[in-house]
C-alpha positions as CSV (number, residue, x, y, z in Angstrom):
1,X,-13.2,12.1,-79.7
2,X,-16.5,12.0,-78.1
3,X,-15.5,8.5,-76.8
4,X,-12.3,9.8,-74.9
5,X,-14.0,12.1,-73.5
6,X,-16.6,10.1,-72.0
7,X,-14.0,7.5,-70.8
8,X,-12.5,10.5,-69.1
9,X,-14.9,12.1,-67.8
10,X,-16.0,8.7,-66.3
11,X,-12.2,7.8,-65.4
12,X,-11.7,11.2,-63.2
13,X,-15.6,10.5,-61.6
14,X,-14.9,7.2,-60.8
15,X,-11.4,7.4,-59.6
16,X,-11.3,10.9,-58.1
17,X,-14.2,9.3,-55.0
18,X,-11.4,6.2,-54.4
19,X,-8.4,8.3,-54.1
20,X,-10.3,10.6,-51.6
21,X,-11.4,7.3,-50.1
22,X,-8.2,5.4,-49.9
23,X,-6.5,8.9,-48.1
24,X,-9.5,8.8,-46.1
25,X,-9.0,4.9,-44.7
26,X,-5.1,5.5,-44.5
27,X,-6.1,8.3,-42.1
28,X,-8.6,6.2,-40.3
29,X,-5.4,3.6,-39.8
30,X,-3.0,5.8,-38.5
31,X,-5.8,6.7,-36.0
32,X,-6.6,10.4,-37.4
33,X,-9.8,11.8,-36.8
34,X,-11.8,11.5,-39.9
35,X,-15.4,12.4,-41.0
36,X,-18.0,10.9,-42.4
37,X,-17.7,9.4,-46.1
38,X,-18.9,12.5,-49.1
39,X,-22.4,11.4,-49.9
40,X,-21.5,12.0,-52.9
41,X,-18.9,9.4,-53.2
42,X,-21.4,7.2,-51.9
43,X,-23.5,7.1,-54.6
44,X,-21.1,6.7,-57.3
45,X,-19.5,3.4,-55.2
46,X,-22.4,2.5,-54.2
47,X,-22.7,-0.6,-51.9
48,X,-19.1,-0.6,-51.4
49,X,-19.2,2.9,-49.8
50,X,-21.8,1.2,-47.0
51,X,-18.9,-1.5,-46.3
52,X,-16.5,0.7,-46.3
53,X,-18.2,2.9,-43.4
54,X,-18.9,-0.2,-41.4
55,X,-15.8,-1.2,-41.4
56,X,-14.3,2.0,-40.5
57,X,-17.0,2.2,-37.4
58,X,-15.3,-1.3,-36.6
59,X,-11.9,-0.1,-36.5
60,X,-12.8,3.0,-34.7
61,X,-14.0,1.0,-32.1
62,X,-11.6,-1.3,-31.7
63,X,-8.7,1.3,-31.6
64,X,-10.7,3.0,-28.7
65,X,-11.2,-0.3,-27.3
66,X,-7.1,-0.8,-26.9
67,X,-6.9,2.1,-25.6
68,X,-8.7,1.7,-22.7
69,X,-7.7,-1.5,-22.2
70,X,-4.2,-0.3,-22.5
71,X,-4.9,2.8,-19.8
72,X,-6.4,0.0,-17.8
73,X,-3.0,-2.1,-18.2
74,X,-1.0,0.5,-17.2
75,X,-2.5,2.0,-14.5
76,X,-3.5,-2.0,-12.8
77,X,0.9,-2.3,-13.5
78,X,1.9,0.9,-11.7
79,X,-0.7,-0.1,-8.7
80,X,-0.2,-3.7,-7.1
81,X,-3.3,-5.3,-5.8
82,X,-3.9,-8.6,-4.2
83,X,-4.8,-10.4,-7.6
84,X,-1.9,-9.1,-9.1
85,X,0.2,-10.4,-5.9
86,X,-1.4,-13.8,-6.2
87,X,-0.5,-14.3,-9.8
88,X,2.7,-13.1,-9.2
89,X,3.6,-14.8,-5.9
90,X,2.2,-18.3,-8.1
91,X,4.8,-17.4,-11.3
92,X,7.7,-16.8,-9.3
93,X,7.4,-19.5,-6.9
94,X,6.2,-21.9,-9.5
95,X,3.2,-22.6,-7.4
96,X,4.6,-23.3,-4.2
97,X,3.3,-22.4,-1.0
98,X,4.3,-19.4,1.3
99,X,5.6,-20.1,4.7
100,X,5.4,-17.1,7.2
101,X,6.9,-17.4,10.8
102,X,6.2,-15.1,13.5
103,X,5.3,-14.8,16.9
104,X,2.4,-13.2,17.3
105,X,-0.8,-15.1,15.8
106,X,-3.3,-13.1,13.6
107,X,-6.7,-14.7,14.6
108,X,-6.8,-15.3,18.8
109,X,-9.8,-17.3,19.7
110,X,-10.6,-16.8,23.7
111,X,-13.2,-18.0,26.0
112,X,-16.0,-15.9,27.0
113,X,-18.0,-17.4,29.4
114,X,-19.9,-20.5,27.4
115,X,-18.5,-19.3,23.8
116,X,-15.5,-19.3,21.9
117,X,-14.8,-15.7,20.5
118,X,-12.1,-14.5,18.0
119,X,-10.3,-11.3,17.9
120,X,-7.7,-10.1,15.3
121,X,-4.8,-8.6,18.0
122,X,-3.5,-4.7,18.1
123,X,-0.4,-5.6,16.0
124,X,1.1,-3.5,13.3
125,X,2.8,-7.2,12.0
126,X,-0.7,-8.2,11.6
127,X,-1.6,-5.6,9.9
128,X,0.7,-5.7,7.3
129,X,1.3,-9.5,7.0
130,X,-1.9,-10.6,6.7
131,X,-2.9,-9.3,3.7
132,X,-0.3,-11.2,1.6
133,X,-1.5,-14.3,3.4
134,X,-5.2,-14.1,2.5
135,X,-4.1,-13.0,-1.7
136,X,-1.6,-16.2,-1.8
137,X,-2.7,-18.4,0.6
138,X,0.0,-20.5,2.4
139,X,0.5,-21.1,6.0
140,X,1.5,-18.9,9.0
141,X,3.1,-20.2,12.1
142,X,2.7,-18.5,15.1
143,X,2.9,-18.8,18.8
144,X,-1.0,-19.8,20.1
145,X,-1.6,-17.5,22.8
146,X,-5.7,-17.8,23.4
147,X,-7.3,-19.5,26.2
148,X,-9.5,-21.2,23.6
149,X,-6.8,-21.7,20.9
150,X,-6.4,-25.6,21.8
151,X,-10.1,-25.8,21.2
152,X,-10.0,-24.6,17.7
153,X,-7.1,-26.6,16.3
154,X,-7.5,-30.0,14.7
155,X,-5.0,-32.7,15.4
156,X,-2.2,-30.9,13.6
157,X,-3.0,-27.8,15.1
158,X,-3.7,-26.2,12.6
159,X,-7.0,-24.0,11.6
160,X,-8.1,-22.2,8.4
161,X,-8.8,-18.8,8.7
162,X,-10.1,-16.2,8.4
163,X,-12.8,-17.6,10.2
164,X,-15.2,-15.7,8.1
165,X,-14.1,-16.8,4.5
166,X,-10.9,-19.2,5.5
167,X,-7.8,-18.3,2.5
168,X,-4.7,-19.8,4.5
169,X,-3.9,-22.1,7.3
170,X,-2.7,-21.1,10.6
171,X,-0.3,-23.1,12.4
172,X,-0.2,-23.0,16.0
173,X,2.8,-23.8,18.5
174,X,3.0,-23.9,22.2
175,X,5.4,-22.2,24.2
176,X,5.0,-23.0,27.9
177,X,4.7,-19.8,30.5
178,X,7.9,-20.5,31.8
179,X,9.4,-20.4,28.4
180,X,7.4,-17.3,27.5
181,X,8.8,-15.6,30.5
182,X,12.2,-16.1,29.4
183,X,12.0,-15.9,25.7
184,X,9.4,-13.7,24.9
185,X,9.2,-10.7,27.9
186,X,12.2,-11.7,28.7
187,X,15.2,-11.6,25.9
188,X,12.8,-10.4,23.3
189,X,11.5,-7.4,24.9
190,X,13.5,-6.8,28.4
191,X,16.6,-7.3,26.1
192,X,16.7,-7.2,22.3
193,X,13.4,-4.2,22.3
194,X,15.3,-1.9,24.5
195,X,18.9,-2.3,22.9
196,X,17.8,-1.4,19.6
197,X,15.5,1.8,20.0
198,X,16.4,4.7,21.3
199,X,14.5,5.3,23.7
200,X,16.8,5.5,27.5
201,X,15.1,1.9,29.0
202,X,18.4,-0.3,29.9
203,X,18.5,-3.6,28.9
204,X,18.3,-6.3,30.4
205,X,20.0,-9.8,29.6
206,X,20.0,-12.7,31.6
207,X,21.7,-16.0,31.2
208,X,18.4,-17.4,31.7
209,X,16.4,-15.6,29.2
210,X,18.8,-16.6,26.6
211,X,18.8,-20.2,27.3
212,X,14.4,-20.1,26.9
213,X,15.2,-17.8,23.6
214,X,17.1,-20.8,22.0
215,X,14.8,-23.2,23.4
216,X,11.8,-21.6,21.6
217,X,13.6,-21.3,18.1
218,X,14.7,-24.3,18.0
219,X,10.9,-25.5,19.2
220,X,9.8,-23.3,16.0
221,X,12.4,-24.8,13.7
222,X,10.7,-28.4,14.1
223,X,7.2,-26.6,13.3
224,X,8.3,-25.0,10.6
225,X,10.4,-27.9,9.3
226,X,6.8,-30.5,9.6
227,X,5.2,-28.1,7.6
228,X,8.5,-27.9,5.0
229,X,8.0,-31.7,4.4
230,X,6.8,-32.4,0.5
231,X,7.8,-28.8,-0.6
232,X,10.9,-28.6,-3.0
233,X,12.9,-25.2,-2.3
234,X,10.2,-23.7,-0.5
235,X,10.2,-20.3,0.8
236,X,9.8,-18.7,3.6
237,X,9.8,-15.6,5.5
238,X,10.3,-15.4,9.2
239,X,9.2,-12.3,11.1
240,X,11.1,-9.8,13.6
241,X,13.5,-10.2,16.5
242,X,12.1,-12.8,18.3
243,X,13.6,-15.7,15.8
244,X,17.1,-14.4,14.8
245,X,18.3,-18.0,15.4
246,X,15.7,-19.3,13.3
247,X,17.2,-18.8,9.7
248,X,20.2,-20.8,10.7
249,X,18.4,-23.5,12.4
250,X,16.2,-23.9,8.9
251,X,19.3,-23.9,6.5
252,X,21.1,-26.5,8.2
253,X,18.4,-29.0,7.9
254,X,16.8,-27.5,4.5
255,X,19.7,-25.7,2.1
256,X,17.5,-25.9,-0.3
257,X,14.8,-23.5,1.1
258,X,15.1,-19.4,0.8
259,X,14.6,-17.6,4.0
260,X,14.1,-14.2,4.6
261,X,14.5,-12.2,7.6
262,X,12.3,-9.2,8.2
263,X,13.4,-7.2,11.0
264,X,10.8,-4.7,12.2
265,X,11.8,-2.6,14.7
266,X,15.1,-0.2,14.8
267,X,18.9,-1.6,14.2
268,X,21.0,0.2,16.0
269,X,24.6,1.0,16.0
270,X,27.5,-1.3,16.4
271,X,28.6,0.1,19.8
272,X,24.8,0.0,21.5
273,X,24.5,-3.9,19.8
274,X,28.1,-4.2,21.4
275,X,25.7,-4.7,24.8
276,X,24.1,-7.9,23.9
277,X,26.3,-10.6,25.6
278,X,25.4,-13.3,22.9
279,X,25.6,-10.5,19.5
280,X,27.6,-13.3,17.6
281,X,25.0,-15.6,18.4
282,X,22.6,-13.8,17.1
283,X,24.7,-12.3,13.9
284,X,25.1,-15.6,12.4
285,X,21.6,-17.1,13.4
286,X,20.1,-13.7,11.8
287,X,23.3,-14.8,8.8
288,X,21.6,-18.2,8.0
289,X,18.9,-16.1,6.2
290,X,19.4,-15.5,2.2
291,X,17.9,-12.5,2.6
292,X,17.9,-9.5,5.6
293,X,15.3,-7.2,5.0
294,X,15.2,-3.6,7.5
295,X,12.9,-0.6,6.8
296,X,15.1,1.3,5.9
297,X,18.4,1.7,4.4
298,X,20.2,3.7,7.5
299,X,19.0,0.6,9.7
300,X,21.0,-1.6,6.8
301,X,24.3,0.5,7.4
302,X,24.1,0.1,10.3
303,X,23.9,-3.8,10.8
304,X,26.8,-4.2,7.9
305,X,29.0,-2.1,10.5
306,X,28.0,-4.1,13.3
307,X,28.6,-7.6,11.2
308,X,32.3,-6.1,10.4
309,X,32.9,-5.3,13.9
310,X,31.4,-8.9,15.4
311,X,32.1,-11.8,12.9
312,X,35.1,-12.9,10.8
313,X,33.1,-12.2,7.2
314,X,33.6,-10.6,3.9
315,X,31.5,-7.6,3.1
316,X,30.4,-6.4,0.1
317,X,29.3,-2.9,0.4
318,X,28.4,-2.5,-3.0
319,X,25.8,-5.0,-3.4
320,X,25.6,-5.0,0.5
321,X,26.1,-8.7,0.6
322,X,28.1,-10.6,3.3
323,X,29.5,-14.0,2.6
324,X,30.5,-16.2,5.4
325,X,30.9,-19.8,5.4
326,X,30.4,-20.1,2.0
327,X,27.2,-18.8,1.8
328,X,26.0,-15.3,1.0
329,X,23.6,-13.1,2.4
330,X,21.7,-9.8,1.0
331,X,21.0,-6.8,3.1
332,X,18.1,-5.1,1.7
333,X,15.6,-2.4,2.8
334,X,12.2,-3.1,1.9
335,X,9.8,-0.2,4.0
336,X,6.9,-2.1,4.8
337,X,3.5,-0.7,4.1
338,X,-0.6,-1.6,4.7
339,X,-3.3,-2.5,2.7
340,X,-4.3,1.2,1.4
341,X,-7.6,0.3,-0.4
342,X,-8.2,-1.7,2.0
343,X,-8.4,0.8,4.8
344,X,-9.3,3.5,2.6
345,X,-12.8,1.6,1.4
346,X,-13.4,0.7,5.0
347,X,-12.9,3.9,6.2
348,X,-15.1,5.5,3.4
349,X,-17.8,3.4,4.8
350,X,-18.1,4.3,8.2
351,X,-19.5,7.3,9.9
352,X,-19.2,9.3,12.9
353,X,-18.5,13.3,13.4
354,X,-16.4,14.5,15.9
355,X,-18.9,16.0,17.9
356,X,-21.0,12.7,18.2
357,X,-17.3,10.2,19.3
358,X,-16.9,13.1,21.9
359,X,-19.9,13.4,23.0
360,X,-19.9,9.8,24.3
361,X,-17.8,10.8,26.5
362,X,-19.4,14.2,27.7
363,X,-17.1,16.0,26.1
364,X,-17.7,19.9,23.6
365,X,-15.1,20.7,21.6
366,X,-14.2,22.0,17.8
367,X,-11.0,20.2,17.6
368,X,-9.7,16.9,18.1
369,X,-6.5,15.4,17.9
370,X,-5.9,11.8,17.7
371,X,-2.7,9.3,18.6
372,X,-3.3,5.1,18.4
373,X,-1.0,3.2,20.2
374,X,0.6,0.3,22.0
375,X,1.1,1.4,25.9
376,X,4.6,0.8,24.8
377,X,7.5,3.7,26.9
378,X,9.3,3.8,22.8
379,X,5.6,5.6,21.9
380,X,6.2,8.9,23.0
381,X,2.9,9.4,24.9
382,X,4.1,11.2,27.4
383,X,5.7,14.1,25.4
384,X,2.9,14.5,23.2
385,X,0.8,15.0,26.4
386,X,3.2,17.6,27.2
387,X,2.9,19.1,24.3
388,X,-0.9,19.3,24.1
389,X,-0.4,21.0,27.3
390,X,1.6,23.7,26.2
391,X,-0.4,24.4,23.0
392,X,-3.0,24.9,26.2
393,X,-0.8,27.0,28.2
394,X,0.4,28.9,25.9
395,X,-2.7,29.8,23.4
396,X,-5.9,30.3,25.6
397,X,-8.0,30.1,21.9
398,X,-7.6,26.3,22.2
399,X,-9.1,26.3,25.8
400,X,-12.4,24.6,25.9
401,X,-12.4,23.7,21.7
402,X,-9.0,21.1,21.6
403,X,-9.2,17.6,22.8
404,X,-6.5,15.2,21.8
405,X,-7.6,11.4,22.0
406,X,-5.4,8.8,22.4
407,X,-6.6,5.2,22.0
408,X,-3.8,3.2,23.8
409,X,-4.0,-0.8,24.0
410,X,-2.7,-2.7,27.0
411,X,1.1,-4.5,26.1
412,X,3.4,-6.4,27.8
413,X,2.2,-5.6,31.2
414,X,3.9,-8.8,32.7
415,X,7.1,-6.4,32.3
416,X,7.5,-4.1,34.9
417,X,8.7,-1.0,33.0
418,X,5.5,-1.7,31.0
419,X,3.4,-1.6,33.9
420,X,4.8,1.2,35.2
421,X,4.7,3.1,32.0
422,X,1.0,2.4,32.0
423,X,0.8,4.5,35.3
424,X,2.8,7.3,34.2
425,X,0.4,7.5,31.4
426,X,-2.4,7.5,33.3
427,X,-1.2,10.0,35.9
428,X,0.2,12.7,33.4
429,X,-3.5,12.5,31.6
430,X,-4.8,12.9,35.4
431,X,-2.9,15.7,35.8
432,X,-3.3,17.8,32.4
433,X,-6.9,17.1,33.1
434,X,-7.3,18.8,36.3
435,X,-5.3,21.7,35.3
436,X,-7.4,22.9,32.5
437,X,-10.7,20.9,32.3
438,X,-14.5,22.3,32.8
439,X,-18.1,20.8,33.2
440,X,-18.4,19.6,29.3
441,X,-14.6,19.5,28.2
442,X,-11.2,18.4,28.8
443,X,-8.1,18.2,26.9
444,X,-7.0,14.8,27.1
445,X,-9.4,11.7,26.4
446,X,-7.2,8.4,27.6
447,X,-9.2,5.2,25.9
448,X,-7.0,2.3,27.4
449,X,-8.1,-1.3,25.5
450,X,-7.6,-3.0,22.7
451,X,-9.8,-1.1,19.8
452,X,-10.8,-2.8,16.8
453,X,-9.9,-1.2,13.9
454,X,-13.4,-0.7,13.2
455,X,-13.5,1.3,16.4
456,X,-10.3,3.3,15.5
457,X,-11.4,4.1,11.8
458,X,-14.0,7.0,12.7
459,X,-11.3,9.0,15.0
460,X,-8.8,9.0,12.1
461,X,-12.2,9.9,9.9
462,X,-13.1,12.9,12.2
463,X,-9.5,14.0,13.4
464,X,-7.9,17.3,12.9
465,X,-4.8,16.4,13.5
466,X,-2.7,12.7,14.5
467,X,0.1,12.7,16.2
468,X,2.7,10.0,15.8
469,X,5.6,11.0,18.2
470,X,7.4,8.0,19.2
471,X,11.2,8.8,19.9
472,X,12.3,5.8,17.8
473,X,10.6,3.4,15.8
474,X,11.0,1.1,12.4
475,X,8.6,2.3,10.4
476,X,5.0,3.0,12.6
477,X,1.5,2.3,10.7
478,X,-0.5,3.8,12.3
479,X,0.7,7.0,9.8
480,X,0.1,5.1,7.4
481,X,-3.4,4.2,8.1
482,X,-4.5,7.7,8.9
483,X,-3.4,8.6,5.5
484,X,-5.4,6.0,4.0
485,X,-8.2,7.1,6.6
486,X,-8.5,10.4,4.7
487,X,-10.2,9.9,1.3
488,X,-11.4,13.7,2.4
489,X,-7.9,15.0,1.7
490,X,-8.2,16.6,5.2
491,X,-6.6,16.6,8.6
492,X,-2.9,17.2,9.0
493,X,0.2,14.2,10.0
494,X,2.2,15.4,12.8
495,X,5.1,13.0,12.5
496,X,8.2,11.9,14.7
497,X,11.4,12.4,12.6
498,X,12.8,9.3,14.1
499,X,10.3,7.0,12.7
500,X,10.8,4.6,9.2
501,X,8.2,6.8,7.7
502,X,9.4,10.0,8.1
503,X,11.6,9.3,4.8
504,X,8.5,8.6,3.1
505,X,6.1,11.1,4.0
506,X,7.9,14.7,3.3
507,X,4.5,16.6,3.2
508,X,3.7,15.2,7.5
509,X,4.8,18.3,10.1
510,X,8.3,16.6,11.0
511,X,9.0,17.5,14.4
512,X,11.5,16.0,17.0
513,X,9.1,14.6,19.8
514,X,11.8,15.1,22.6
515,X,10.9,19.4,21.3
516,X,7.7,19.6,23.5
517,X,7.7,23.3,22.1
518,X,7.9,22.5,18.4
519,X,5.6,20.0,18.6
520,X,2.7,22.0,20.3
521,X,4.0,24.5,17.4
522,X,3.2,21.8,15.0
523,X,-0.4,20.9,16.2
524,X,-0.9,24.6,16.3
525,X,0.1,24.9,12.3
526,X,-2.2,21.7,11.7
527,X,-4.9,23.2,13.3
528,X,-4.5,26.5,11.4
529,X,-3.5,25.5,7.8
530,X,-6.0,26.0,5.4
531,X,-7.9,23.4,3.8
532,X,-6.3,24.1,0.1
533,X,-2.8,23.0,1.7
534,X,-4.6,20.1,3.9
535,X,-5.7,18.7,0.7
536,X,-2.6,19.1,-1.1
537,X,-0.4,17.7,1.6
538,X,-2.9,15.1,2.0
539,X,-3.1,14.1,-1.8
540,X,0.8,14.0,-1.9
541,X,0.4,11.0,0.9
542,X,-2.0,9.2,-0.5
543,X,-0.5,9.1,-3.9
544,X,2.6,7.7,-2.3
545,X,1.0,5.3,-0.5
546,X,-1.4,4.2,-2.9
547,X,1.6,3.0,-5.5
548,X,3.7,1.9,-2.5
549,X,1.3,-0.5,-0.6
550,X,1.2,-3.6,1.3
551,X,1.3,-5.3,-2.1
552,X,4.2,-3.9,-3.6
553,X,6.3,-4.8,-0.3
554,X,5.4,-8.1,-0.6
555,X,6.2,-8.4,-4.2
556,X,9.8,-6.6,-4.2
557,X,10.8,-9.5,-1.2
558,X,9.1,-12.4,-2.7
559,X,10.5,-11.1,-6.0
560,X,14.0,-11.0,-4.0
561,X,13.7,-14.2,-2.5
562,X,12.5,-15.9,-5.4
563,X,16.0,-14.8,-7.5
564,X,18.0,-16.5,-5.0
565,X,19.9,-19.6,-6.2
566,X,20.2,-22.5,-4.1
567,X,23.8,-23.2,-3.4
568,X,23.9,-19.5,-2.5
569,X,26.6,-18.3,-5.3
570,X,24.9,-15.2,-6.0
C-alpha cells in the first residue's frame, strides 16, 4: 500500500509539470502569448525544462521574425519600386531589352563656349519615361537635338547615360531643319497638337508637313529596326503623336516584335479628328501597334468611335479590341504617373522659405501661389492670371500679402502662335502688375526659362497654393509633382477639371479654368482652409500617388505587352 502510494504520488508530481508543459508549448505553436515556464516545474524536469525554454525563445523569435518579414512583403507588393520593376520587366520579358522611341531626347548635351554641357529638357515625357529606363536598362531612341550631340556620340551614335552613373544607352537620330520644320512644328504641333485639345487654336495641315511626317517615321523605323537586330520578339514602346506611322512601319518588317503606342496628350472626338486630311493614314499606322495605351478611359471611347467612323474594322467593345487585317489591337488606358519617392526625397532635401525665393526678387508677401509650365496657349496661363486678378480686385485682404509665381519655359517658339502666346503672356503679367503693385510687392512674378527641377522643387516646397488650369490636357505632372513636393501635408491643388488627373485626385479644388470667378474662389478657399483639412486632403494625394507611381504604370504596360502573342490571335 505504501508502495502505490508513492508511485502515485510520484506519477501525479511527475506527470502533472509535462501536461502543463505540453499545453504550454501547444500554445507557444499556435502563436499565443505564454509566460515563463513554473520554476517549480523546472526543478522537477530539470535540464529538460532549460531546453525546453530555449527552444521556445527560438520559436518566439522566429514567428516574430515572419512577421515582419511578411509586413515587409506585403507592403514592398502593394508599392512598386524600381527594383521591383527591374525584376519584373527581366521575368516577363525573359531578359530581353526594352526599346523606347520618342522624340524628344532625355539628356541634351550643348556647347557653351569651350565646354560641352548637359541638361535634362522641361518635358513631362522625360519625366516619366526615364525612370523605367534607368531600373531596366535598354535603349531609347530619340531625335538629337543639341548643338554638341554629334560630339558625344560614338560611331553608332549612341551614348550611355546618365552621364553621371550611365544605366541605358541613348540612341541618337538626325532629322534635318528642313525636315523638322515640316514634321515636327509643323504636322506634329501646327496640326495633330491643336486638333486634339480643346483649346480654340485652328489647325493647320499642309500637304507639305505630311510628306516630312512620313519621311521622319520611316527615318525612325530604320533606327529602331538596327537596334532590333539579334533581339527575338523584342519589345518596344513608341512615344506620343509624333510617330503614329511608326507601329506599322515596325510590324511589317518585324511581326514578331510587340509594340505599344502611348498617346499622351488628348484624343478627341470623331467629328474634330474628322479635320485631319490623312486620319486613315494615321488610324492604321497608330493600328500596327499591339497595344494603344491613352490616359484615360474617356480618351479610349473616343478613339474606338473614331476607328468605327474612319476604317473598315471590327470592334470589340467589350474587350475594346479592334481587329483589322488579321491582326488585333488593344485599347487600354494606362494614367501615367512620376517617380513619387523620387521627387518626394528630393524635395525633402532641399530648402528655402517663401519669404527668402521672393525676396530675390524684391518682393514681401505672406502668400504665394505657384503654376510650372510650358509657354504652351493649351496651359491656361492667361486665365489663371485673370483670376489672380480678381481674387485682387475683389478681396483687398490679399493686396500687398499674395504673389502667384509662375515659372514658364520657352517652347516651340519657331511657331508663330507660340511666339505670340509668349507676348500675351508677358503683357497680361505687365498689366496685372501695374494695376496693383507697390515699392516691395507685386502680384504676379513671370520666371520665363527652362528651370531645373532642382530650381522648381523649393516653390512647390514653400507654395500655398498651385494652380494647374490648363483648358485641356492628357494627364499634366506637374500635379503630380507638387503632391509629391509636400511630405508637409500642406498647401492646397487647385486643379483644371479638364485634365487626365482630375479623375485621380478628387481631394484638388476642381474648378473649370474658362470660370475666372470660381477659380479666384478656389485660391481664396486654398488660402483659407485650415491646416487639419490641408493635411488631410494632402494625405489622401499622396497615398494615391504613392501606390499608383511611375512604376506601377510601367509595369501594368509591360505586363500588357508582354501577354501579347505573336501571330496576334488574342
Amino acid at each position: 500500500m505504501v508502495t502505490l502510494t508513492t508511485l502515485i504520488i510520484v506519477y501525479l508530481s511527475v506527470m502533472t509539470p509535462i501536461k502543463r508543459t505540453t499545453e504550454w508549448i501547444k500554445k507557444l505553436r499556435r502563436g499565443e502569448t505564454v509566460e515563463e515556464i513554473n520554476p517549480k516545474h523546472k526543478i522537477l524536469l530539470g535540464p529538460l525544462a532549460g531546453e525546453i525554454s530555449k527552444m521556445a525563445k527560438s520559436l518566439e523569435t522566429a514567428r516574430l521574425a515572419a512577421e515582419e518579414e511578411a509586413r515587409l512583403r506585403q507592403s514592398s507588393e502593394s508599392l512598386w519600386t524600381p527594383e521591383r520593376l527591374k525584376e519584373f520587366v527581366k521575368v516577363r520579358l525573359g531578359g530581353r531589352p526594352l526599346f523606347v522611341v520618342s522624340n524628344r531626347e532625355p539628356y541634351i548635351h550643348f556647347k557653351k563656349g569651350k565646354e560641352i554641357k548637359c541638361i535634362v529638357p522641361a518635358s513631362g515625357l522625360v519625366t516619366a519615361i526615364e525612370p523605367v529606363l534607368k531600373a531596366c536598362g535598354g535603349t531609347w531612341i530619340a531625335q538629337g537635338s543639341g548643338s554638341a550631340d554629334k560630339e558625344t556620340v560614338d560611331k553608332q551614335d549612341k551614348i550611355k547615360v546618365p552621364p553621371e552613373e550611365p544605366q541605358y544607352v541613348l540612341r541618337r537620330v538626325w532629322v534635318t531643319k528642313e525636315e523638322e520644320g515640316g514634321y515636327y512644328y509643323g504636322f506634329a504641333n501646327e496640326g495633330l497638337w491643336p486638333l486634339c485639345h480643346i483649346a480654340h487654336t485652328r489647325p493647320t495641315f499642309r500637304a507639305e508637313d505630311w510628306l516630312q511626317y512620313e519621311a521622319v517615321n520611316k527615318k525612325f523605323a530604320e533606327a529602331v529596326l538596327e537596334e532590333l537586330e539579334g533581339t527575338q520578339e523584342p519589345c518596344v514602346l513608341i512615344q506620343d503623336y509624333h510617330f503614329a506611322l511608326l507601329p506599322r512601319l515596325i510590324k511589317s518588317k518585324r511581326p514578331d516584335a510587340r509594340v505599344a503606342i502611348f498617346w499622351h496628350i488628348p484624343w478627341p472626338n470623331p467629328e474634330s479628328f474628322g479635320i485631319c486630311p490623312w486620319q486613315k493614314e494615321i488610324l492604321d499606322g497608330m493600328l500596327g501597334a499591339d497595344i494603344i495605351g491613352f490616359h484615360t478611359q474617356f480618351h479610349c471611347n473616343n478613339f474606338m468611335e473614331t476607328v468605327d467612323r474612319v476604317l473598315e474594322s471590327r470592334l470589340d467593345y467589350e474587350h475594346f479590341t479592334v481587329c483589322r487585317e488579321g491582326s488585333t489591337t488593344w485599347i487600354k488606358p494606362f494614367p501615367i504617373s512620376i517617380d513619387f519617392a523620387g521627387v518626394s526625397n528630393s524635395a525633402a532635401s532641399g530648402n528655402g522659405s517663401k519669404e527668402a525665393l521672393l525676396a530675390k526678387y524684391d518682393i514681401q508677401a505672406l502668400f504665394m501661389g505657384v503654376g510650372v509650365d510650358r509657354l504652351d496657349y493649351t496651359k491656361g496661363i492667361l486665365e489663371r492670371f485673370r483670376a489672380v486678378e480678381h481674387v485682387l480686385a475683389s478681396d483687398s485682404r490679399y493686396l500687398g500679402k499674395f504673389t502667384f509665381v509662375e515659372l514658364a519655359a520657352p517652347s516651340r517658339t519657331a511657331i508663330p502662335r507660340y511666339a505670340e502666346f509668349v507676348v500675351e503672356v508677358e503683357k497680361e503679367a505687365e498689366r496685372i502688375n501695374d494695376r496693383f503693385k507697390t515699392k516691395n510687392w507685386r502680384p504676379i512674378l513671370l520666371l520665363i526659362k527652362h528651370h531645373s527641377h532642382k530650381e522648381i522643387l523649393p516653390f512647390y516646397r514653400a507654395a500655398d497654393l498651385c494652380l494647374v488650369t490648363s483648358l485641356h490636357d492628357g494627364m499634366n505632372l506637374v500635379a503630380k509633382e507638387f503632391v509629391a513636393a509636400r511630405d508637409d501635408e500642406a498647401g492646397a491643388l487647385i486643379l483644371s477639371k479638364f485634365t487626365g488627373v482630375s479623375r485621380e485626385f478628387p481631394d484638388a479644388l476642381i474648378v473649370n479654368p474658362y470660370d475666372i470667378v470660381e477659380t479666384a474662389q478656389a485660391m481664396k478657399t486654398a488660402l483659407t482652409m485650415t491646416a487639419d483639412e490641408q493635411k488631410e486632403r494632402m494625405r489622401s494625394m499622396r497615398e494615391l500617388l504613392k501606390e499608383r507611381n511611375i512604376y506601377k504604370w510601367a509595369s501594368d504596360l509591360v505586363g500588357e505587352l508582354a501577354r501579347v502573342r505573336i501571330g496576334r490571335s488574342l
